[in-house]
C-alpha positions in Angstrom: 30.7 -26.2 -5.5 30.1 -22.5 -6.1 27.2 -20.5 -5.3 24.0 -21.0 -7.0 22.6 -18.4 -9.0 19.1 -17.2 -8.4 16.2 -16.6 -10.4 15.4 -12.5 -10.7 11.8 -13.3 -9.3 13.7 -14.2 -5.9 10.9 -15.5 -3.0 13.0 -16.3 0.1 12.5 -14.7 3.0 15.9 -13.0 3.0 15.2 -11.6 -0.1 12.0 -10.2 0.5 12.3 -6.4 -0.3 15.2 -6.3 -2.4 13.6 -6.2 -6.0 10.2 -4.5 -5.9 8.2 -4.7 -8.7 6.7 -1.2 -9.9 2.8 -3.1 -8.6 1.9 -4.1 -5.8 2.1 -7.9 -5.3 -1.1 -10.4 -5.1 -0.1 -10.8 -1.6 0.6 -7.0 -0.5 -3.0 -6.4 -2.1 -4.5 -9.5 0.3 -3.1 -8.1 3.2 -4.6 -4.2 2.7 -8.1 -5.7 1.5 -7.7 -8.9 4.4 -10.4 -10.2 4.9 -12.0 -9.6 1.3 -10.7 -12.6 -1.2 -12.9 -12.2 -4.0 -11.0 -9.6 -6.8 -14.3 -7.2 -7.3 -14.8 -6.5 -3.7 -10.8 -5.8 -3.6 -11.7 -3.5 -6.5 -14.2 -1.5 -4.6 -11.9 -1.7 -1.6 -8.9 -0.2 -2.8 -10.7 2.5 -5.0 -13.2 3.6 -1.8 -9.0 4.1 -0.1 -9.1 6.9 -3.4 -6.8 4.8 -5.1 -7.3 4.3 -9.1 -7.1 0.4 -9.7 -6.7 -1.3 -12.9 -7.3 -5.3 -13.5 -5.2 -8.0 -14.2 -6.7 -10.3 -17.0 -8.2 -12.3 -15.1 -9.7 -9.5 -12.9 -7.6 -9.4 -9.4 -7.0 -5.4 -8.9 -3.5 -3.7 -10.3 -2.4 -0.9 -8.4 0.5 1.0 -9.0 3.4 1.0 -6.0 4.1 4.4 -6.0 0.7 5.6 -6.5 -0.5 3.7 -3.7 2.9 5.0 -1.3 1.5 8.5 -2.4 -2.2 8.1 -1.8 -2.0 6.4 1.5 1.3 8.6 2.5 -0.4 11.4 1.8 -3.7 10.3 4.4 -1.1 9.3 7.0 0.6 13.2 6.8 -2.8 15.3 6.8 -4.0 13.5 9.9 -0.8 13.8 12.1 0.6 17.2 13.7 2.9 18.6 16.2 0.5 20.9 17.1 -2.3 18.2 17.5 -6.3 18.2 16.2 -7.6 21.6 15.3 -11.0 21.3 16.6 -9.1 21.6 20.7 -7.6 24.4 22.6 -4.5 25.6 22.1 -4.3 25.7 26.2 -1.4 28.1 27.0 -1.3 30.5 24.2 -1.8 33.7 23.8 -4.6 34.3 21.5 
């Protein structure tokens, strides 16, 4: 028999990745909130993170992908350098 086809909404393992949706997924928002389960305290969560959150009808958070990449890509550059912390020594060069 030939292949069978599958359903856009894929969920096997393999799979995972391939078609993500412009929001982040129930789960992905578990895992950032983790251990919070109840959808106000993820609320207050994700916006204390500076992120603006939206809710779903029946009031789990919405939060844009690319919003959150930006917002939390953004926190992840402006606290790593090459030239490490500001508030040390710069041992070695001439000042």
């Amino acid at each position: 028999m030939g292949q069978a086809h599958l359903p856009t909404g894929d969920t096997r393992p393999e799979a995972k990745g391939r078609h993500l949706g412009p929001d982040l997924t129930q789960g992905e928002i578990d895992a950032i909130c983790e251990p919070l389960k109840q959808p106000a305290a993820q609320v207050r969560y994700l916006e204390g993170l500076g992120l603006v959150v939206a809710r779903k009808p029946n009031g789990r958070p919405l939060v844009n992908r690319r919003h959150y990449d930006d917002v939390r890509g953004r926190a992840t550059v402006s606290t790593s350098s090459s030239d490490g912390p500001a508030d040390e020594p710069a041992w070695g060069e001439p000042g």
